[in-house]
C-alpha positions as CSV (number, residue, x, y, z in Angstrom):
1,X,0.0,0.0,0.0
2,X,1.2,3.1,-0.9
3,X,1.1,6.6,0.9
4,X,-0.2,9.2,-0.8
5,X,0.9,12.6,-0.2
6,X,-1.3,15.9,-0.5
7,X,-0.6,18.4,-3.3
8,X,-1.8,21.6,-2.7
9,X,-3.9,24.1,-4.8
10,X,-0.7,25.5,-5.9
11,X,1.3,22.8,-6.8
12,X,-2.0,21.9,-8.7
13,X,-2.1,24.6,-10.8
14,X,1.5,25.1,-11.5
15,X,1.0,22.0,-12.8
16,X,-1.6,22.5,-14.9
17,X,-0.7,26.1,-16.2
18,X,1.7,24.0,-19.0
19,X,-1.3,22.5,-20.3
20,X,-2.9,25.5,-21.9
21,X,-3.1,25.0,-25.8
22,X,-0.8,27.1,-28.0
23,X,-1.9,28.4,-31.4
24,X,-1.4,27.1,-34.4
25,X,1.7,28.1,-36.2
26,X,0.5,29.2,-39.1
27,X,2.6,30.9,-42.3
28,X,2.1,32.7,-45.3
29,X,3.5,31.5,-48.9
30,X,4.5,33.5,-51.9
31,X,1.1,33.4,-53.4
32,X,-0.5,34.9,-49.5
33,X,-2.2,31.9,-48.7
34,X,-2.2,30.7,-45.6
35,X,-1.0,27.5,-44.3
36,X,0.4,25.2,-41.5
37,X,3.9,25.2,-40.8
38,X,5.8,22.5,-42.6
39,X,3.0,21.7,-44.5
40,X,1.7,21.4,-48.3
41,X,-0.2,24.4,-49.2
42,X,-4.0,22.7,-50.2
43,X,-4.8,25.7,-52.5
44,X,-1.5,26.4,-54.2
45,X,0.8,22.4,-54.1
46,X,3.8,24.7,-53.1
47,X,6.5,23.4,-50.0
48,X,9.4,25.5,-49.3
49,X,9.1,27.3,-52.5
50,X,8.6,24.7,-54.6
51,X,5.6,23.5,-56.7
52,X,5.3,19.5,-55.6
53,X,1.4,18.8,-56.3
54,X,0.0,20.3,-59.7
55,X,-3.8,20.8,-58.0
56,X,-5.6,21.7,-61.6
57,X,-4.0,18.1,-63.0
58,X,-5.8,16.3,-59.8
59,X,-8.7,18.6,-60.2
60,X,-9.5,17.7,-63.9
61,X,-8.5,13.8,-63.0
62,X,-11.0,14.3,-60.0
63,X,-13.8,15.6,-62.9
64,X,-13.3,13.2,-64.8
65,X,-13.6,10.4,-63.1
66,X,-17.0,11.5,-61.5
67,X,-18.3,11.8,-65.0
């Protein structure tokens, strides 16, 4: 059996005053849309600069196979 010991009101909330959420990072690319840190871009396919998803190639493939 083990003892357990009493934590007061402060120790309780010094505690808990590290889980408090944060805010999304969130950045802008060269086009001004936003997006998550280290993330793809959904509206433009660009990552650091670069263009690594063509999104009007999977947008026509997308319309095309639903016809």
């Amino acid at each position: 059996m083990t003892v357990r010991m009493r934590h007061t009101r402060s120790h309780t909330k010094n505690r808990r005053s590290h889980h408090a959420l944060a805010k999304p990072a969130i950045s802008k690319d060269e086009l001004g849309n936003f997006h998550l840190r280290h993330r793809l871009s959904k509206v433009s396919g660009i990552y650091r600069g670069r263009k690594i998803i063509d999104l009007t190639a999977k947008l026509d493939k997308l319309a095309k196979k639903t016809k």
